[in-house]
C-alpha positions in Angstrom: 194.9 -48.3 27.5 198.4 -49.6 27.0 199.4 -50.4 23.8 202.5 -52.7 22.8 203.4 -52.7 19.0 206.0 -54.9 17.7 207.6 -56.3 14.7 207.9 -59.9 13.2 211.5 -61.4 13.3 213.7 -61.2 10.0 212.4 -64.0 7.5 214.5 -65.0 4.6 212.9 -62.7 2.3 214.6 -59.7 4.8 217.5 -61.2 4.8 217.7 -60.6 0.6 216.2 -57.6 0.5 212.8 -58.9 -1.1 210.2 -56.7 -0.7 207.4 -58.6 0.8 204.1 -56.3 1.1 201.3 -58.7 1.4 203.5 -62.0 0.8 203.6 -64.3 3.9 207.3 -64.4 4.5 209.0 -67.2 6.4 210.7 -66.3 9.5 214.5 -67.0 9.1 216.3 -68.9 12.3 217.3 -65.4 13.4 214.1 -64.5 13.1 212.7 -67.8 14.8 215.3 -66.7 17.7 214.1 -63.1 17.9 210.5 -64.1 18.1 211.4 -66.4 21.1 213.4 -63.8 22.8 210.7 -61.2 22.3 208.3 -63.7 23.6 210.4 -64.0 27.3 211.0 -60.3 27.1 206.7 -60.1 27.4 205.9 -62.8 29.5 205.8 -61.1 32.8 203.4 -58.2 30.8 199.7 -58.2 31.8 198.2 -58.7 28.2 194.4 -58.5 27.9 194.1 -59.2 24.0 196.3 -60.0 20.6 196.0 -58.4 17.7 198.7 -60.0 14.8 198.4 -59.3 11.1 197.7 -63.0 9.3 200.5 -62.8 7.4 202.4 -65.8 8.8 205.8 -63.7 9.6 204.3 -61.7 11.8 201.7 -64.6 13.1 204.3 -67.0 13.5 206.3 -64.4 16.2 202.7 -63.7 17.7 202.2 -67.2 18.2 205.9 -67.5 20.4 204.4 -64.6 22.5 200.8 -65.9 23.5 202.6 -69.2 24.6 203.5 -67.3 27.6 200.2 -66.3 27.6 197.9 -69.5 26.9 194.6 -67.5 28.0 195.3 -64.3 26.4 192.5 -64.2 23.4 194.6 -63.6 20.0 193.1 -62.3 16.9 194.7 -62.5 13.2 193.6 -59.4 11.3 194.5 -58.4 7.8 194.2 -54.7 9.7 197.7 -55.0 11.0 199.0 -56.1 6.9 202.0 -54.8 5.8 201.1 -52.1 2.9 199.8 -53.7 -0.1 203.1 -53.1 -2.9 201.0 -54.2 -6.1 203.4 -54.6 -8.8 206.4 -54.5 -6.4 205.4 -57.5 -4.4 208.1 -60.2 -4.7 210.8 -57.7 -6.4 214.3 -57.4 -4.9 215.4 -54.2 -3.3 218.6 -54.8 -5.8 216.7 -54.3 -8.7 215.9 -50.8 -8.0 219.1 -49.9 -7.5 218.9 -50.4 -3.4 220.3 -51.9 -0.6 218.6 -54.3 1.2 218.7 -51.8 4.3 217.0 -49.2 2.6 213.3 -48.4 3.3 212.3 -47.8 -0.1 208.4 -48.6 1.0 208.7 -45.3 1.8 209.5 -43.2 -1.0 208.4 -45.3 -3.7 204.6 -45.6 -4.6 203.8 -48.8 -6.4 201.0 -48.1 -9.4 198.8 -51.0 -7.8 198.5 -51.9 -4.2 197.6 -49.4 -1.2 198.6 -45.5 -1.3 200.1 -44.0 1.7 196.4 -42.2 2.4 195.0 -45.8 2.1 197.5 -47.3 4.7 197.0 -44.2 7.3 192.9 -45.1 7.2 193.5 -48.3 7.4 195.9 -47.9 10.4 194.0 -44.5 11.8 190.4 -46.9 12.1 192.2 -49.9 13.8 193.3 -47.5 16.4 190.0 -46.0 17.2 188.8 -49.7 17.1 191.6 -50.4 19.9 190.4 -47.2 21.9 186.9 -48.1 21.7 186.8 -51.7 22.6 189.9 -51.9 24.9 189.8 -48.5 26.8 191.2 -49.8 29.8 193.4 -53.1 28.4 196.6 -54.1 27.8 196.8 -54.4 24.0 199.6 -56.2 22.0 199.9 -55.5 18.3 202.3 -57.5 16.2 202.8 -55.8 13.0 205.3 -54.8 10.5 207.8 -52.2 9.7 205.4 -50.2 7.6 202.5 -50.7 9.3 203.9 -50.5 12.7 205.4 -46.8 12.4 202.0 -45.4 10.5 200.2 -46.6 13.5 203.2 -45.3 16.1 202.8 -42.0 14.0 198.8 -42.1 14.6 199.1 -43.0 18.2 201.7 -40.2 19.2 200.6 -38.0 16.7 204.4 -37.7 14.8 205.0 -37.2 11.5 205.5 -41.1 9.7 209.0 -39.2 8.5 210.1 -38.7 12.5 209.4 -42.4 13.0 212.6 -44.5 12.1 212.7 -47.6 11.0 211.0 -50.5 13.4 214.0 -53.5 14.6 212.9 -56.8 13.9 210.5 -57.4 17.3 211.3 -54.5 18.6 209.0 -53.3 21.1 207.5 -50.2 21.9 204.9 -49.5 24.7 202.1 -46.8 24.6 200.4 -45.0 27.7 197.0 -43.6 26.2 194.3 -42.1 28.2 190.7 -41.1 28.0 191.5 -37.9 26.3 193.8 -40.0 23.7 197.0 -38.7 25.0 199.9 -40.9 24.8 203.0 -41.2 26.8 205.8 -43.2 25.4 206.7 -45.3 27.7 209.0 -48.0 25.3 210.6 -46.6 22.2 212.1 -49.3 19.3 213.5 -51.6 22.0 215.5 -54.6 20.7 218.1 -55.1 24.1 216.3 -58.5 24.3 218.0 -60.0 21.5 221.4 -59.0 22.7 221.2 -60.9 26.3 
């Protein structure tokens, strides 16, 4: 299988530093730009199937890519969600004393929403799903930061901690074979949106 993760373009709430967890998110004009630019970076990619989270950040970019790839099936699956933040939904990095650059998703656990063991299952069963129905397929996954490097971390079998932080549309690409090895092919790669 190959496997191509990437990341929805910056929406407004990025640009402020809101956290967004399971809230849509509107893609910013940047972020309408990096979507399209990620989408001509693909095009020439054989992609057999779509997976996008529903939220409508990440939807929105998946929906730039399959126009360059009108009879590629494309599936929106609450699998490929951002963590769920609970109480932190909504809040501004600010207000906890952050910057807006700052992954604090990572080192601060919200009482409600998902745990970091709930996120790896979730992330650790799409994968398996992906290996078991598309052995031998070219995959696209459009995700988010958090979601994106707990699933890079499954697939390569890295610590989440030893994963940086995922550009907006950046793209990686995954070799996997029958014995589940990987080979990185495509590591974090955002050199479309500087042509």
């Amino acid at each position: 299988m190959k496997l191509i993760i990437t990341r929805h373009g910056e929406t407004e709430e990025n640009k402020i530093g809101k956290l967004q967890g399971h809230l849509p998110g509107q893609l910013s004009e940047l972020g309408k730009e990096q979507a399209r630019k990620v989408a001509e970076r693909l095009k020439d990619e054989k992609i057999d199937y779509i997976y996008s989270s529903d939220l409508a950040r990440a939807a929105d970019t998946a929906k730039e890519i399959v126009k360059y790839h009108p009879n590629t099936p494309i599936q929106f699956t609450q699998e490929m969600r951002e963590k769920d933040l609970g109480e932190l939904t909504g809040v501004l990095k600010s207000e906890l004393g952050k910057s807006s650059k700052d992954l604090i998703t990572d080192v601060i656990q919200p009482k409600e929403g998902e745990t970091h063991e709930q996120i790896v299952k979730r992330a650790t069963s799409f994968y398996h799903k992906l290996l078991e129905k598309h052995s031998d397929d070219t995959v696209l996954a459009v995700g988010h930061n958090g979601i994106n490097k707990i699933l890079i971390s499954v697939v390569t079998g890295k610590a989440k901690e030893d994963i940086p932080g995922q550009y907006n549309t950046g793209v990686n690409i995954f070799e996997i074979n029958k014995e589940k090895n990987c080979r990185i092919m495509v590591f974090n790669c955002d050199k479309h949106l500087r042509i």
